[in-house]
PDB file of N, H, CA, C and O in Angstrom:
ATOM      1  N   UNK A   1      -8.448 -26.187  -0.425  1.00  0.00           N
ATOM      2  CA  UNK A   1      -7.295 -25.765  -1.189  1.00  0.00           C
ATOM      3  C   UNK A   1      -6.389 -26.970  -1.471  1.00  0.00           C
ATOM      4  O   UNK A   1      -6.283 -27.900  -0.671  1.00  0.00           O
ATOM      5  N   UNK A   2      -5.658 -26.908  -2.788  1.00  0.00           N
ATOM      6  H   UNK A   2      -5.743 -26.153  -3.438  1.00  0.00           H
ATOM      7  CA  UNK A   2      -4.771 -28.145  -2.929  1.00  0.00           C
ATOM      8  C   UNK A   2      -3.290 -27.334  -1.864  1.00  0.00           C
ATOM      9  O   UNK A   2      -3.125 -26.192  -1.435  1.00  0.00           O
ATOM     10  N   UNK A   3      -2.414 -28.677  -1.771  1.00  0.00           N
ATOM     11  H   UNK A   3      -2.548 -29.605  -2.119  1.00  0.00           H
ATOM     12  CA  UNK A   3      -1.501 -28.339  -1.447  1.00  0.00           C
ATOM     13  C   UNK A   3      -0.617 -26.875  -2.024  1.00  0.00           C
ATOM     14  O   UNK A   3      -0.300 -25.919  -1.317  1.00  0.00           O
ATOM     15  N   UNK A   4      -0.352 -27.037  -3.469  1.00  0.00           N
ATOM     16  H   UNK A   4      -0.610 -27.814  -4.044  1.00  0.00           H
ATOM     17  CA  UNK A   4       0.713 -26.124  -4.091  1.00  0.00           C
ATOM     18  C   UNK A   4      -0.089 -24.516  -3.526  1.00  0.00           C
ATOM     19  O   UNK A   4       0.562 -23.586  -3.049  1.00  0.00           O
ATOM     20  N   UNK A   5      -1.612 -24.501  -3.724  1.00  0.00           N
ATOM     21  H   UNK A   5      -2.141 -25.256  -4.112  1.00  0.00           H
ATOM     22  CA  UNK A   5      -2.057 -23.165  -2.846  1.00  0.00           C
ATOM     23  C   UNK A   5      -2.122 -22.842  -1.821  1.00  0.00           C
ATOM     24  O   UNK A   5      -2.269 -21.650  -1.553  1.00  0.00           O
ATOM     25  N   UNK A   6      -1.999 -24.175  -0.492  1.00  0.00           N
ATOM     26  H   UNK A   6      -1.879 -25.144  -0.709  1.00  0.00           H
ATOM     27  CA  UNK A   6      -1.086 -23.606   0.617  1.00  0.00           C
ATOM     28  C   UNK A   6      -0.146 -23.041   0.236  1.00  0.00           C
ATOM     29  O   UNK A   6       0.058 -21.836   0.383  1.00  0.00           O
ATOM     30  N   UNK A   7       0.584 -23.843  -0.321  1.00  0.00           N
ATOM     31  H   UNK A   7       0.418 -24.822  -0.440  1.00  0.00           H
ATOM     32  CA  UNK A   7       2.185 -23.462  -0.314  1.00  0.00           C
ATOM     33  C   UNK A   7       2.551 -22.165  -0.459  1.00  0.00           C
ATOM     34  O   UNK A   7       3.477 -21.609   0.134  1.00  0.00           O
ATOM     35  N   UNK A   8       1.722 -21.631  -1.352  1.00  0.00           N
ATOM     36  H   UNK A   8       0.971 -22.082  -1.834  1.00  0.00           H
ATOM     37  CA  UNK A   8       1.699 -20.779  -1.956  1.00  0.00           C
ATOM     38  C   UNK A   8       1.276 -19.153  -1.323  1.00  0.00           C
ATOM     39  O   UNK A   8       1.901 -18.093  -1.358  1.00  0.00           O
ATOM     40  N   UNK A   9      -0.098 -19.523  -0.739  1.00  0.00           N
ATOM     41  H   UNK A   9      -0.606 -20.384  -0.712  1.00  0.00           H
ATOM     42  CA  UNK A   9      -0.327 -18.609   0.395  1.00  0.00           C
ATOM     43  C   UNK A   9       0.754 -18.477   1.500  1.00  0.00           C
ATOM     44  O   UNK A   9       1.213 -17.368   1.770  1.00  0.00           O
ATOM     45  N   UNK A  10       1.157 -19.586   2.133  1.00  0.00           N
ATOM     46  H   UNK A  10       0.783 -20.487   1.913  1.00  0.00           H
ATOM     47  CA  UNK A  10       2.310 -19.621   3.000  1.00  0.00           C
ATOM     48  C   UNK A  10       3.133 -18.423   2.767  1.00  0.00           C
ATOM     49  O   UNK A  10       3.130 -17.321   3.314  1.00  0.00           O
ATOM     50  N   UNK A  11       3.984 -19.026   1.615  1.00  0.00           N
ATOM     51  H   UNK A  11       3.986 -19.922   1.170  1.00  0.00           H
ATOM     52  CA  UNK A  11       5.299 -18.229   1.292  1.00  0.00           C
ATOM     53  C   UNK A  11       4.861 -16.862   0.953  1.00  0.00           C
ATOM     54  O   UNK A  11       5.796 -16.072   0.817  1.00  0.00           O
ATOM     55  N   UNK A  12       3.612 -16.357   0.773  1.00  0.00           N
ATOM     56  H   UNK A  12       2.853 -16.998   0.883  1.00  0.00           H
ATOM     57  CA  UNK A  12       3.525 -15.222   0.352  1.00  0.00           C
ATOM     58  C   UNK A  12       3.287 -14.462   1.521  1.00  0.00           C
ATOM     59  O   UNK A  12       3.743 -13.318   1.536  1.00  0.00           O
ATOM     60  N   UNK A  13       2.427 -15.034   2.871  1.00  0.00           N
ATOM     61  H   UNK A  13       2.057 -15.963   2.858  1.00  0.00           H
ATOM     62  CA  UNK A  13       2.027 -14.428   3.736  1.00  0.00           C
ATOM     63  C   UNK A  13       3.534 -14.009   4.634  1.00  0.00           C
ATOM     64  O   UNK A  13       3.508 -12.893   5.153  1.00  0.00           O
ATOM     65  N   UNK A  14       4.806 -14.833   4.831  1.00  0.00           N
ATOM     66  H   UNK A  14       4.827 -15.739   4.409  1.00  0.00           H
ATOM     67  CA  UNK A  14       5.890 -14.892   5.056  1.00  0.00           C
ATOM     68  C   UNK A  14       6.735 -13.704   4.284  1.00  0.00           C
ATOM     69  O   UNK A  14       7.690 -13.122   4.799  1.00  0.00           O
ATOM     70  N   UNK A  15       6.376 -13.521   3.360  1.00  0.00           N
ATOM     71  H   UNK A  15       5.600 -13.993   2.942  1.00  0.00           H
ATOM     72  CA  UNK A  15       7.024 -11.810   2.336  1.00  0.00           C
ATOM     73  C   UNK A  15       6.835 -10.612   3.384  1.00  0.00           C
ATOM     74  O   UNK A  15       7.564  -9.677   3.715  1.00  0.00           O
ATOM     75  N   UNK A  16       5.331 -11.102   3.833  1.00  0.00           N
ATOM     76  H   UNK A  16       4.739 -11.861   3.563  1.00  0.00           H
ATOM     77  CA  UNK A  16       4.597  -9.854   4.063  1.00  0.00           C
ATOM     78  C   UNK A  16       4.695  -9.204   5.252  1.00  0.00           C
ATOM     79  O   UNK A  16       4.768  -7.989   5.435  1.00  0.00           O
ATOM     80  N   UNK A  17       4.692 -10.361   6.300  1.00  0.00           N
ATOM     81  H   UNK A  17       4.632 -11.348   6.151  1.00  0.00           H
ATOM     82  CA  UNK A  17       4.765 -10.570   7.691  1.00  0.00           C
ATOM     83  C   UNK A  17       5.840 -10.753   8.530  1.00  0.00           C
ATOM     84  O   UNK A  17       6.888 -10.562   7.913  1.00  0.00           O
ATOM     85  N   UNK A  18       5.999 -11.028   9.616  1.00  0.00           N
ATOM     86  H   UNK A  18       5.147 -11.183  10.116  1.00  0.00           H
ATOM     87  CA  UNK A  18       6.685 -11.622  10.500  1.00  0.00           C
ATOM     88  C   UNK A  18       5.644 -12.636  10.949  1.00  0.00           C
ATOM     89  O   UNK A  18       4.447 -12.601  11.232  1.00  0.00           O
ATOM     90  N   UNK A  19       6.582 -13.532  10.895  1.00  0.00           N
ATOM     91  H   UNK A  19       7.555 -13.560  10.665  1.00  0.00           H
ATOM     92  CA  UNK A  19       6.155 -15.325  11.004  1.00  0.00           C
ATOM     93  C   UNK A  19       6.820 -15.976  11.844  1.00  0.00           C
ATOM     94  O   UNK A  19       8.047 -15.975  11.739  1.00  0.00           O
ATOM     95  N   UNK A  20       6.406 -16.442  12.522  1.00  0.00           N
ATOM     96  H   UNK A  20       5.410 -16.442  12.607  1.00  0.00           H
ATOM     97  CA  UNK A  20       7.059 -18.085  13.096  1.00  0.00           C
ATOM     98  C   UNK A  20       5.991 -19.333  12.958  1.00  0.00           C
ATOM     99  O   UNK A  20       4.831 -19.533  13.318  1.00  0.00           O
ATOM    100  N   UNK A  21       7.125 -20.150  12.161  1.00  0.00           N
ATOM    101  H   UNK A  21       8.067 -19.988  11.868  1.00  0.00           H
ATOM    102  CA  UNK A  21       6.439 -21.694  11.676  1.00  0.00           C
ATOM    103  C   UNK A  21       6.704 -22.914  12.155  1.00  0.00           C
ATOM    104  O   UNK A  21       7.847 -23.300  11.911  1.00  0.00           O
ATOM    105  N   UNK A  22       5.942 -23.731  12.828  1.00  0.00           N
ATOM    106  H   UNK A  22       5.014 -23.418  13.026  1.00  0.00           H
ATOM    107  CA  UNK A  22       6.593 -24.756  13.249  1.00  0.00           C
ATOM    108  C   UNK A  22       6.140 -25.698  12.358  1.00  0.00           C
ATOM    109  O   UNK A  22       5.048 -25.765  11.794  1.00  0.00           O
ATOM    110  N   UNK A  23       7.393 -26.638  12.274  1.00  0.00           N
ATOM    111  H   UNK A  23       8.280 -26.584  12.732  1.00  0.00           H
ATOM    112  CA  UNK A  23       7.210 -28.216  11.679  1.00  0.00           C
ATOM    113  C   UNK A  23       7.806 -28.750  12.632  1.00  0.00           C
ATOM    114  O   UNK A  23       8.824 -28.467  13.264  1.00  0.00           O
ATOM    115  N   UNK A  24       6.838 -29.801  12.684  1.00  0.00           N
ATOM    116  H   UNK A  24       6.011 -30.031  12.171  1.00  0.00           H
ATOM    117  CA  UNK A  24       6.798 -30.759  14.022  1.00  0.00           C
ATOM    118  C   UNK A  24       7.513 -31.925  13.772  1.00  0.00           C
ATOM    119  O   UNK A  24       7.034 -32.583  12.849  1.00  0.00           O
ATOM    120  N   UNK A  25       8.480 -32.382  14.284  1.00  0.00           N
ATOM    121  H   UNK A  25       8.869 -31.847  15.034  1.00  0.00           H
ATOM    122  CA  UNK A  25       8.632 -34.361  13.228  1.00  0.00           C
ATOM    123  C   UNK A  25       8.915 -34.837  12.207  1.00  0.00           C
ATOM    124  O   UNK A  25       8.825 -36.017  11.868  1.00  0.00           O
ATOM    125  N   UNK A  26       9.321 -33.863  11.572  1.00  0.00           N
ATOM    126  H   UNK A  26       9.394 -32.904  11.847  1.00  0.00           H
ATOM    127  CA  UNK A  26       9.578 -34.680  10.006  1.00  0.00           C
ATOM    128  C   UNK A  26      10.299 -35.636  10.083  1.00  0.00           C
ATOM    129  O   UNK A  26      11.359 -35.467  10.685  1.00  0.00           O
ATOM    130  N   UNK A  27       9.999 -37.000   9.505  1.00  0.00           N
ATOM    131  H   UNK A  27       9.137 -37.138   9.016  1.00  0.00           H
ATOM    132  CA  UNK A  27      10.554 -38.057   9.375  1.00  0.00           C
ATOM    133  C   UNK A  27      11.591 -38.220   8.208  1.00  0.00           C
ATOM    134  O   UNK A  27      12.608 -38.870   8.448  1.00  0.00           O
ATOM    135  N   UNK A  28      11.411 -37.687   6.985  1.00  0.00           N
ATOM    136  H   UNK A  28      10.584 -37.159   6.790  1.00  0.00           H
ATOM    137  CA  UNK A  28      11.789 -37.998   5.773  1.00  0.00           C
ATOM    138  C   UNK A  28      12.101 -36.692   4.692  1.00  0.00           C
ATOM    139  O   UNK A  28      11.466 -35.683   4.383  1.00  0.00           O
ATOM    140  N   UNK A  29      13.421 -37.267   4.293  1.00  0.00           N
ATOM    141  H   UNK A  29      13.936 -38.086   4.544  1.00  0.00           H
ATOM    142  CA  UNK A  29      13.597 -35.486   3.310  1.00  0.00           C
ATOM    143  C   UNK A  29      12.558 -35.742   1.972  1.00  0.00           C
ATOM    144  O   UNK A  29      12.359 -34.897   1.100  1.00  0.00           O
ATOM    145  N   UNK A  30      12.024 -36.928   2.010  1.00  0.00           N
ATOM    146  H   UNK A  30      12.186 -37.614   2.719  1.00  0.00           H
ATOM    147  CA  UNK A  30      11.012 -36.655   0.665  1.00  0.00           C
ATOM    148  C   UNK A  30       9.725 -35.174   1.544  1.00  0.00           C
ATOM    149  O   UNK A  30       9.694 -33.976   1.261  1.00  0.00           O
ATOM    150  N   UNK A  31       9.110 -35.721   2.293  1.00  0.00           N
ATOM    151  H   UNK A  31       9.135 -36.694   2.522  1.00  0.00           H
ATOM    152  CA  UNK A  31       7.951 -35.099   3.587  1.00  0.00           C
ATOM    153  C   UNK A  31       8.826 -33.362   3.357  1.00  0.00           C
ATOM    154  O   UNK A  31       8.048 -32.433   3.141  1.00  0.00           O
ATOM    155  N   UNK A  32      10.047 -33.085   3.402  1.00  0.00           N
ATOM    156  H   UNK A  32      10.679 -33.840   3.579  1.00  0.00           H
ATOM    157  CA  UNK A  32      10.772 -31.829   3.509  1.00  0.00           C
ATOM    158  C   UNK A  32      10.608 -31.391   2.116  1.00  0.00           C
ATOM    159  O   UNK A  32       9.952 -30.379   1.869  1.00  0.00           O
ATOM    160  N   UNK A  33      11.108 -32.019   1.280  1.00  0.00           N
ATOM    161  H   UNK A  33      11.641 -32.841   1.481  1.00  0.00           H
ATOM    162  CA  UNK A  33      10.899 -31.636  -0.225  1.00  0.00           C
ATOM    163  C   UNK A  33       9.798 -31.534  -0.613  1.00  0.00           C
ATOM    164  O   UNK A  33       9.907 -30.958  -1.695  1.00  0.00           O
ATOM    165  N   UNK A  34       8.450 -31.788  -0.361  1.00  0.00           N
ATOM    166  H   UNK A  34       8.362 -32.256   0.519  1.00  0.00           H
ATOM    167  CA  UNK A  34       7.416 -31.610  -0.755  1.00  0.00           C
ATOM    168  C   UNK A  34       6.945 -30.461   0.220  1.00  0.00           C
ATOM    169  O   UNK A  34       5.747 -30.277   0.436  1.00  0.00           O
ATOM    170  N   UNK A  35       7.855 -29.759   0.753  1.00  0.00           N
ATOM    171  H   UNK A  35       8.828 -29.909   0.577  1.00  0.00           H
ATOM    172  CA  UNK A  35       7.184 -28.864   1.897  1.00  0.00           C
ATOM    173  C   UNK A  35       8.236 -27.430   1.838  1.00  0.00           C
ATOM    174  O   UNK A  35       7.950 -26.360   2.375  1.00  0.00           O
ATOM    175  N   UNK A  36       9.341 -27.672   1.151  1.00  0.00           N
ATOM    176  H   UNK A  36       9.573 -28.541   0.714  1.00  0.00           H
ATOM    177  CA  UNK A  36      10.302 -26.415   0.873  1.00  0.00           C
ATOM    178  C   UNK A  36      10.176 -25.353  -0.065  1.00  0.00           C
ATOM    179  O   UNK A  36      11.002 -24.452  -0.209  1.00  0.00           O
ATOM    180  N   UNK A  37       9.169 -25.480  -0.667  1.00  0.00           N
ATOM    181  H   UNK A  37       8.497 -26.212  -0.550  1.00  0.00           H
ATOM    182  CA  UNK A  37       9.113 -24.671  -1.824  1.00  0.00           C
ATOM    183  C   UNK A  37       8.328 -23.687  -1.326  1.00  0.00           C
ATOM    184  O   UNK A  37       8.389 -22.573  -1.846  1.00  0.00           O
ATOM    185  N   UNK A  38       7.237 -23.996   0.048  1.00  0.00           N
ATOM    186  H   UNK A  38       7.188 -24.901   0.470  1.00  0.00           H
ATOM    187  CA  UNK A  38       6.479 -22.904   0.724  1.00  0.00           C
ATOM    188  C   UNK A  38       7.348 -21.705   1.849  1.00  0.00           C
ATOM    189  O   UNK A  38       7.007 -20.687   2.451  1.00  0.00           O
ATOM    190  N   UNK A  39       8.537 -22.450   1.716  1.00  0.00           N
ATOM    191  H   UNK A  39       8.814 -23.277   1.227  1.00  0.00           H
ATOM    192  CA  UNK A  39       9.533 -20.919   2.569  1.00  0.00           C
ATOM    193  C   UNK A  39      10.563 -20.481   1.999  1.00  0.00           C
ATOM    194  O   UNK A  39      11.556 -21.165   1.749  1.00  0.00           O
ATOM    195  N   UNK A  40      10.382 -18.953   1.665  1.00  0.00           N
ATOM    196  H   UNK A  40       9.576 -18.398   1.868  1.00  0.00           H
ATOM    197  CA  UNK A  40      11.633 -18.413   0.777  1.00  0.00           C
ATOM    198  C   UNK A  40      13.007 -18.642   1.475  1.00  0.00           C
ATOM    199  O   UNK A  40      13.325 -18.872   2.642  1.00  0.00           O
ATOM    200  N   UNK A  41      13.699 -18.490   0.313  1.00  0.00           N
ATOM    201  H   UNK A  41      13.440 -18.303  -0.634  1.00  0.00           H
ATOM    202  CA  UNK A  41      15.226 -18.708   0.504  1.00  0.00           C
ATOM    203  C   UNK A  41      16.168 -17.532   0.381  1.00  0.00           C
ATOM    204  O   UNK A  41      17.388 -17.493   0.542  1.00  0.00           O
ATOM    205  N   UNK A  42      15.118 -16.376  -0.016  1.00  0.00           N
ATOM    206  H   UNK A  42      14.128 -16.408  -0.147  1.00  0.00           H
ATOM    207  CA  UNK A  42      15.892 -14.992   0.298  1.00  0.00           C
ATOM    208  C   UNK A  42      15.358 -14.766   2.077  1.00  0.00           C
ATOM    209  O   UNK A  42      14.743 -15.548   2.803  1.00  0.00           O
ATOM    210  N   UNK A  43      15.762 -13.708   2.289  1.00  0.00           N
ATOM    211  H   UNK A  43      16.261 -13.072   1.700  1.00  0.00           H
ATOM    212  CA  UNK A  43      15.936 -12.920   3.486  1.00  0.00           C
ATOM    213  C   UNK A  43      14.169 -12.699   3.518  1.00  0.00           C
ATOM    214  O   UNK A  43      13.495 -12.424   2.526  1.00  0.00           O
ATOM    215  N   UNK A  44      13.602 -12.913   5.027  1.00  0.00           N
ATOM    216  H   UNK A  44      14.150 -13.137   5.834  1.00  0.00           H
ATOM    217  CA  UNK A  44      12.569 -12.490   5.234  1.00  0.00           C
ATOM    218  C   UNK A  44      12.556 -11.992   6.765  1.00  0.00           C
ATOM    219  O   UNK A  44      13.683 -11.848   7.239  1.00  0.00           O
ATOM    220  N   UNK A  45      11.401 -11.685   7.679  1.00  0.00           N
ATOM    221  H   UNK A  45      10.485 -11.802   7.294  1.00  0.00           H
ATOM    222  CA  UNK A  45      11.812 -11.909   8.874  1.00  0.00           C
ATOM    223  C   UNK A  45      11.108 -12.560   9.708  1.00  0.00           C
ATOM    224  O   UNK A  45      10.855 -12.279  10.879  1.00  0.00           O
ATOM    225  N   UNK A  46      10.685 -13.729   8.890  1.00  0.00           N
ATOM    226  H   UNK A  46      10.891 -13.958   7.939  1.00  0.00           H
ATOM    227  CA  UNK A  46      10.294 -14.887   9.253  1.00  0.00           C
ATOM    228  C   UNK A  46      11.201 -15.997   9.534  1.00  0.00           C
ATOM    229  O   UNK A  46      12.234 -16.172   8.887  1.00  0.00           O
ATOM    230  N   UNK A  47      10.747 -16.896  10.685  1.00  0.00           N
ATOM    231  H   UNK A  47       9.909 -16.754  11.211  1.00  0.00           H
ATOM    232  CA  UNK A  47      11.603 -17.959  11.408  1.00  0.00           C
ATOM    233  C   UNK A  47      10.465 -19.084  10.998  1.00  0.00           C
ATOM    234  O   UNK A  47       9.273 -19.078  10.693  1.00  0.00           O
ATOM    235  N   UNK A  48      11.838 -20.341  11.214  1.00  0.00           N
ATOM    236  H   UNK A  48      12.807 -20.345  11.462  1.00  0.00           H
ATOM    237  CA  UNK A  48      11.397 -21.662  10.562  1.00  0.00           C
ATOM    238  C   UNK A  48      11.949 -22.686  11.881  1.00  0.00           C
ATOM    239  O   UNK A  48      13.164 -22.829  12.018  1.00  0.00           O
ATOM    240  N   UNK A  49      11.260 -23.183  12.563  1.00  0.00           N
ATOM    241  H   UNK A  49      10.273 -23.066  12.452  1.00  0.00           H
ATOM    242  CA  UNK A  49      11.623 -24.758  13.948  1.00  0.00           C
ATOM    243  C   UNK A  49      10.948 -25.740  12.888  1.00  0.00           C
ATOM    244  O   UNK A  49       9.932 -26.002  12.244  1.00  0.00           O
ATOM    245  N   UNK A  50      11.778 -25.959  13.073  1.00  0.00           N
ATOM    246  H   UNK A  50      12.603 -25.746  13.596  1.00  0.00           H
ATOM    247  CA  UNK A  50      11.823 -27.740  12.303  1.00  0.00           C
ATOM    248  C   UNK A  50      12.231 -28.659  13.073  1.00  0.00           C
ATOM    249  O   UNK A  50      13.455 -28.616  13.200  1.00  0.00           O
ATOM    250  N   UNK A  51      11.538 -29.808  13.876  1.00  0.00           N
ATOM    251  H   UNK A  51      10.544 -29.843  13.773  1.00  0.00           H
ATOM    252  CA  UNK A  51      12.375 -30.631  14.580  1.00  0.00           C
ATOM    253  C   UNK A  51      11.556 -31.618  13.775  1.00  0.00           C
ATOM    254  O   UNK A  51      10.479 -31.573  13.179  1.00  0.00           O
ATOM    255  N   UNK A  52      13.019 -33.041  14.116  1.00  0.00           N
ATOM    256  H   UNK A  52      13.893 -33.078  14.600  1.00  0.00           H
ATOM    257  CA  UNK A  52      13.044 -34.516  13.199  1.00  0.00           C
ATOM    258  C   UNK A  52      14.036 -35.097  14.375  1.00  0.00           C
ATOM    259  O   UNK A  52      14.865 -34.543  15.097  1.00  0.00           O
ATOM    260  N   UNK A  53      13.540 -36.599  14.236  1.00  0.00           N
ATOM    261  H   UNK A  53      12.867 -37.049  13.649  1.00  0.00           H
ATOM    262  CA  UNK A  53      14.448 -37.515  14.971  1.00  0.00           C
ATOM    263  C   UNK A  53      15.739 -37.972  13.620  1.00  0.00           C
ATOM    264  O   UNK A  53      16.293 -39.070  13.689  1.00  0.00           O
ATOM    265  N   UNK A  54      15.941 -37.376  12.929  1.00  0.00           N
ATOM    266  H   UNK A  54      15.491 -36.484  12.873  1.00  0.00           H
ATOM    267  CA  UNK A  54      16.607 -38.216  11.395  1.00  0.00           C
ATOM    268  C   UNK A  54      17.814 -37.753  11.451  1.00  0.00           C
ATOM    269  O   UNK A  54      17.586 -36.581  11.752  1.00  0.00           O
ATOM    270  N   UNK A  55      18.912 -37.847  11.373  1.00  0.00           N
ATOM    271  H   UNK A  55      19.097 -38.799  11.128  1.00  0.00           H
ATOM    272  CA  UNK A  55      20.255 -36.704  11.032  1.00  0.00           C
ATOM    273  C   UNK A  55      20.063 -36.598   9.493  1.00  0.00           C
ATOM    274  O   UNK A  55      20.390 -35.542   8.951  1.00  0.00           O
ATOM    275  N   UNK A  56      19.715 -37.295   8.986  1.00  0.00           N
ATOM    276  H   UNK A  56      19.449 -38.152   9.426  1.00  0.00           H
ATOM    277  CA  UNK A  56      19.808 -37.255   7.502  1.00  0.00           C
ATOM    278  C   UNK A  56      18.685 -35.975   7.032  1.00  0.00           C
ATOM    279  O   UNK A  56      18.989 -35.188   6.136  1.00  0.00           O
ATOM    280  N   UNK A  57      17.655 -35.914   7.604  1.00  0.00           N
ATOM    281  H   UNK A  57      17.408 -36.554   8.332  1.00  0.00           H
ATOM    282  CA  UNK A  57      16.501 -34.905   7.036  1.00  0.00           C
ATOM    283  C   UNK A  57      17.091 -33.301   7.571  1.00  0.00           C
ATOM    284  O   UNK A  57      16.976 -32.246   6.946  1.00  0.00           O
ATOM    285  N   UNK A  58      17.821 -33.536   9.077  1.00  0.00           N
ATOM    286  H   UNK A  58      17.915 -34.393   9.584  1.00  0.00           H
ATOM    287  CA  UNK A  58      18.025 -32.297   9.711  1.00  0.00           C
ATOM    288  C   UNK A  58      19.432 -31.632   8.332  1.00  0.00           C
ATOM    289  O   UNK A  58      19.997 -30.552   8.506  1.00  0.00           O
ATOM    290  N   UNK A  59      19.604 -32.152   7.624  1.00  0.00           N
ATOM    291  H   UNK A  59      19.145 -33.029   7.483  1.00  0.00           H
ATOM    292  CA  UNK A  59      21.022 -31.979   7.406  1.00  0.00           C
ATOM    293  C   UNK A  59      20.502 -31.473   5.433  1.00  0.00           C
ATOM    294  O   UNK A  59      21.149 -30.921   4.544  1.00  0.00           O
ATOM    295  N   UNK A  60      19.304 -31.931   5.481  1.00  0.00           N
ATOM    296  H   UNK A  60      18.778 -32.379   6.203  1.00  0.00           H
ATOM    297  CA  UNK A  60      18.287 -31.490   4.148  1.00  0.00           C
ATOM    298  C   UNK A  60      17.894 -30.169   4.370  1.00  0.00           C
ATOM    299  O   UNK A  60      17.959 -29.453   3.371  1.00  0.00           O
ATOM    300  N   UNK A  61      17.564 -29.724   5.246  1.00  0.00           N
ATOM    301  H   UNK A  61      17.511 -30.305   6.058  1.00  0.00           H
ATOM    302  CA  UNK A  61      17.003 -28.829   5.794  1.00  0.00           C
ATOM    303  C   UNK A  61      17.407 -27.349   5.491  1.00  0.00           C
ATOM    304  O   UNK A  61      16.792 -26.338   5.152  1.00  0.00           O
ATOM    305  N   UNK A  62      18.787 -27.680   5.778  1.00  0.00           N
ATOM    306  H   UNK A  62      19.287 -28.502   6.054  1.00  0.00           H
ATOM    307  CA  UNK A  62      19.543 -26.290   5.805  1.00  0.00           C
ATOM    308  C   UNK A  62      19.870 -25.677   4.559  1.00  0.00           C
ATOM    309  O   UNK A  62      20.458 -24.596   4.538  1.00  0.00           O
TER     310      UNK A  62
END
C-alpha cells in the first residue's frame, strides 16, 4: 500500500472503532505533517500518544 492508503485506512478504521495509536519519537513537525491527515479532527473515541523529544513538534501537534 502507498502511504496516502494507510492513511486512509487508518482514519477510517478510527470512525469506526475505538482505537489507541501510538507514535513513538517524532522528531520533526514536517514527520507530523505528513502523518496528520490519517487522524480525524472531529470527535471520535479514539486516542492519540504521541511522544517527541522537540517542544517545537509537541506544540504542532495539538
Amino acid at each position: 500500500m502507498r502511504d496516502d492508503e494507510i492513511a486512509k485506512e487508518l482514519y477510517n478504521l478510527q470512525k469506526q472503532r475505538k482505537c489507541l495509536v501510538l507514535l513513538d519519537d517524532i522528531w520533526t513537525t514536517s514527520t507530523w505533517d505528513r502523518l496528520k491527515a490519517a487522524f480525524p479532527e472531529d470527535e471520535t473515541n479514539s486516542k492519540i500518544l504521541l511522544t517527541t523529544r522537540k517542544k517545537n513538534v509537541s506544540f504542532a501537534c495539538r
